[in-house]
Every structure is written in structure tokens, then in C-alpha cells.
C-alpha positions, 0 to 999 in steps of 0.5 A, a space after each residue: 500500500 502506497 500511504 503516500 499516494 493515498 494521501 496526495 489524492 485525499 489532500 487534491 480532493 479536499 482541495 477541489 472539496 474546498 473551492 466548491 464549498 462542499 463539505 462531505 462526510 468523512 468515509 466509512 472505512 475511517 478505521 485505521 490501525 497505524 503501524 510504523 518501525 522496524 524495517 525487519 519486521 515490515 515483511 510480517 505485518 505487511 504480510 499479515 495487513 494484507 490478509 487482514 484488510 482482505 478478509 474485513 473486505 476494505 471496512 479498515 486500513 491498515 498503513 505500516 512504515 519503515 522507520 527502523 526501530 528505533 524511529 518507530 518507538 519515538 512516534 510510538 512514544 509519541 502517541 501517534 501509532 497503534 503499534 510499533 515493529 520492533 527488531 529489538 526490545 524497548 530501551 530505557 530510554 524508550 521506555 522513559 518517553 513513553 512513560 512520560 507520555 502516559 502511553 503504556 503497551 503489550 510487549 509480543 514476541 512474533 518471530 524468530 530472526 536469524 540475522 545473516 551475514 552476506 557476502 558477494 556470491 563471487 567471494 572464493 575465501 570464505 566458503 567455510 564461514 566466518 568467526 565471530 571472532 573475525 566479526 568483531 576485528 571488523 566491525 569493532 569500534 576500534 577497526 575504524 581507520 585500521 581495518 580497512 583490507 580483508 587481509 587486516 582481518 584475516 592474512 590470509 584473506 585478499 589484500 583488497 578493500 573491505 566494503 562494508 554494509 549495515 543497518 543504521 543507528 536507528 535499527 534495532 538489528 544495528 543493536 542487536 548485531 552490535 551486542 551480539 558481535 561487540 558485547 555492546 549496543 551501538 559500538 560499531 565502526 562508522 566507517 561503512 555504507 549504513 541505511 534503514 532500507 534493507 533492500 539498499 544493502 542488498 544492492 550495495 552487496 551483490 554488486 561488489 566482489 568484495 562487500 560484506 552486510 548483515 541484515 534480517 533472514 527474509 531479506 536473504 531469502 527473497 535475493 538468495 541468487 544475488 547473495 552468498 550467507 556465511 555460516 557463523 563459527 560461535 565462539 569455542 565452535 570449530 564448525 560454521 552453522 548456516 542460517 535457517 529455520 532448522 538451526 534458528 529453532 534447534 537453538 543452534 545458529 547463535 548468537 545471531 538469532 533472537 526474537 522479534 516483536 511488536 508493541 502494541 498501545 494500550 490506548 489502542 486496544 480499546 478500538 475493536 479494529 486494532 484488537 482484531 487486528 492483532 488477534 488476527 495477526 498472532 493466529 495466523 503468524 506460523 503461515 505467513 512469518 515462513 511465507 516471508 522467510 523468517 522463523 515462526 514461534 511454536 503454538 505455544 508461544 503464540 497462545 501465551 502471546 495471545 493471552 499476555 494480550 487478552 489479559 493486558 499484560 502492560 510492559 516489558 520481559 526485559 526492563 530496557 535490558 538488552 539480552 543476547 540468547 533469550 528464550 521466548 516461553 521465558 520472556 513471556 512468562 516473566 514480570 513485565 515493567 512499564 
């Protein structure tokens, strides 16, 4: 759905509205669910919008933006959306802002995301996967200005540029990867080709031999002819394991994979459209989150989500804590915090 063309004509209406001095009653199809944030869970509840918008017969839109994470909490946080993709948890910060708001919200993991590592299908030096241990020489703090050759990393590695690509500071795979790999939040190099848009970083990959990104599995899997995933050799391991569902869901692919979420506003539960909506959405999660190439939840799990959400189960598993490893039954039977 193009929300921007959508409104342009709405406002040229208005407009030719005006200069006659007509007034017309608003449309019936007012009911709304607006959703914006993570650009790594926008396959899911595109997915699932679709659905929903079909089997209500064009009685309420839904419109999902792109922000990233991060942008998404701040209008989240602002009261200016229903609910917020997320592919981190809330921050203390975040947390904080909503507070301040008066807005509180259901925290419900959706999917599992396998972050994956790519490299150009020309690359011939790293067949075998790469050590988290050579991903964090990369891409740490201090490999800015030093590590600028795939040979600085690893010798015997090509004595040619490292082209590097990553989501931007606003993206909660950006944090997530940047735990996971760095042991903290948002310590990155800066020195590399960052974008919000996923998509740009998979053109920005399969066009040069000696690139290397990272981004959700989805987006791996929709250009796996342009790309190349590495197998991620964990720390102590002596073998590389791919990304996929298998080894998401087996636990095994670490630490890369985690849960992914949406929050949803307790100010918007109260409309029917918006508590349908996200009904519809956690019962029919297991088909469309494989239709767009990331890893469902076991049933399980979405009934605990489903009755975290019936019961208003208000606030957050991790406190603005960030946790790398997490178990999805625990974090939705923990204490949550507003």
C-alpha cells in the first residue's frame, strides 16, 4: 500500500472539496490501525495487513512504515501509532518517553530472526564461514581507520578493500548485531555504507566482489541468487552453522538469532479494529512469518502471546535490558515493567 499516494489524492480532493464549498462526510472505512518501525519486521505485518484488510473486505486500513526501530518507538512514544515493529526490545530510554507520555503497551514476541551475514556470491575465501571472532576485528569500534583490507582481518584473506554494509543507528538489528558481535549496543565502526532500507544493502552487496552486510533472514531469502550467507563459527565452535529455520529453532545458529516483536498501545486496544487486528495477526503468524522467510514461534508461544494480550499484560520481559540468547516461553512468562 502506497500511504503516500493515498494521501496526495485525499489532500487534491479536499482541495477541489474546498473551492466548491462542499463539505462531505468523512468515509466509512475511517478505521485505521497505524503501524510504523522496524524495517525487519515490515515483511510480517505487511504480510499479515494484507490478509487482514482482505478478509474485513476494505471496512479498515491498515498503513505500516519503515522507520527502523528505533524511529518507530519515538512516534510510538509519541502517541501517534497503534503499534510499533520492533527488531529489538524497548530501551530505557524508550521506555522513559513513553512513560512520560502516559502511553503504556503489550510487549509480543512474533518471530524468530536469524540475522545473516552476506557476502558477494563471487567471494572464493570464505566458503567455510566466518568467526565471530573475525566479526568483531571488523566491525569493532576500534577497526575504524585500521581495518580497512580483508587481509587486516584475516592474512590470509585478499589484500583488497573491505566494503562494508549495515543497518543504521536507528535499527534495532544495528543493536542487536552490535551486542551480539561487540558485547555492546551501538559500538560499531562508522566507517561503512549504513541505511534503514534493507533492500539498499542488498544492492550495495551483490554488486561488489568484495562487500560484506548483515541484515534480517527474509531479506536473504527473497535475493538468495544475488547473495552468498556465511555460516557463523560461535565462539569455542570449530564448525560454521548456516542460517535457517532448522538451526534458528534447534537453538543452534547463535548468537545471531533472537526474537522479534511488536508493541502494541494500550490506548489502542480499546478500538475493536486494532484488537482484531492483532488477534488476527498472532493466529495466523506460523503461515505467513515462513511465507516471508523468517522463523515462526511454536503454538505455544503464540497462545501465551495471545493471552499476555487478552489479559493486558502492560510492559516489558526485559526492563530496557538488552539480552543476547533469550528464550521466548521465558520472556513471556516473566514480570513485565512499564
Amino acid at each position: 500500500m502506497n500511504l503516500k499516494r493515498t494521501l496526495t489524492g485525499m489532500g487534491a480532493a479536499a482541495l477541489v472539496v474546498g473551492a466548491l464549498g462542499v463539505s462531505i462526510p468523512p468515509a466509512a472505512a475511517d478505521k485505521i490501525v497505524q503501524i510504523d518501525g522496524s524495517s525487519t519486521v515490515y515483511p510480517i505485518t505487511e504480510a499479515v495487513a494484507e490478509e487482514f484488510q482482505k478478509a474485513k473486505k476494505g471496512a479498515v486500513k491498515v498503513t505500516v512504515g519503515i522507520s527502523g526501530t528505533g524511529g518507530g518507538f519515538k512516534k510510538f512514544c509519541r502517541g501517534e501509532t497503534d503499534i510499533s515493529d520492533a527488531s529489538r526490545p524497548i530501551s530505557k530510554k524508550e521506555m522513559a518517553a513513553c512513560k512520560e507520555a502516559g502511553i503504556k503497551y503489550v510487549e509480543l514476541p512474533v518471530a524468530f530472526d536469524a540475522l545473516t551475514v552476506v557476502v558477494n556470491p563471487k567471494n572464493d575465501w570464505l566458503n567455510n564461514g566466518i568467526t565471530v571472532e573475525e566479526l568483531k576485528k571488523m566491525w569493532e569500534p576500534t577497526a575504524q581507520g585500521k581495518v580497512l583490507k580483508w587481509s587486516d582481518v584475516n592474512p590470509k584473506w585478499p589484500n583488497e578493500k573491505l566494503v562494508l554494509f549495515g543497518p543504521g543507528a536507528d535499527s534495532g538489528t544495528f543493536d542487536y548485531f552490535t551486542d551480539a558481535i561487540n558485547g555492546k549496543e551501538k559500538a560499531s565502526r562508522g566507517d561503512f555504507t549504513a541505511s534503514e532500507d534493507d533492500n539498499v544493502l542488498v544492492q550495495g552487496v551483490s554488486r561488489d566482489r568484495h562487500a560484506l552486510g548483515y541484515f534480517g533472514l527474509a531479506y536473504y531469502a527473497e535475493n538468495k541468487d544475488k547473495l552468498k550467507a556465511l555460516p557463523i563459527i560461535n565462539k569455542g565452535a570449530s564448525k560454521g552453522v548456516m542460517p535457517s529455520l532448522e538451526t534458528t529453532m534447534n537453538g543452534t545458529y547463535q548468537p545471531l538469532s533472537r526474537p522479534i516483536f511488536i508493541y502494541v498501545s494500550e490506548k489502542s486496544m480499546a478500538k475493536p479494529e486494532v484488537q482484531e487486528f492483532v488477534q488476527f495477526y498472532l493466529k495466523n503468524a506460523t503461515a505467513l512469518v515462513k511465507e516471508v522467510g523468517y522463523v515462526p514461534l511454536t503454538k505455544q508461544h503464540y497462545d501465551l502471546a495471545l493471552k499476555n494480550f487478552n489479559g493486558k499484560k502492560l510492559g516489558t520481559g526485559f526492563g530496557g535490558t538488552p539480552q543476547v540468547g533469550v528464550k521466548v516461553e521465558d520472556l513471556l512468562t516473566r514480570e513485565a515493567h512499564l
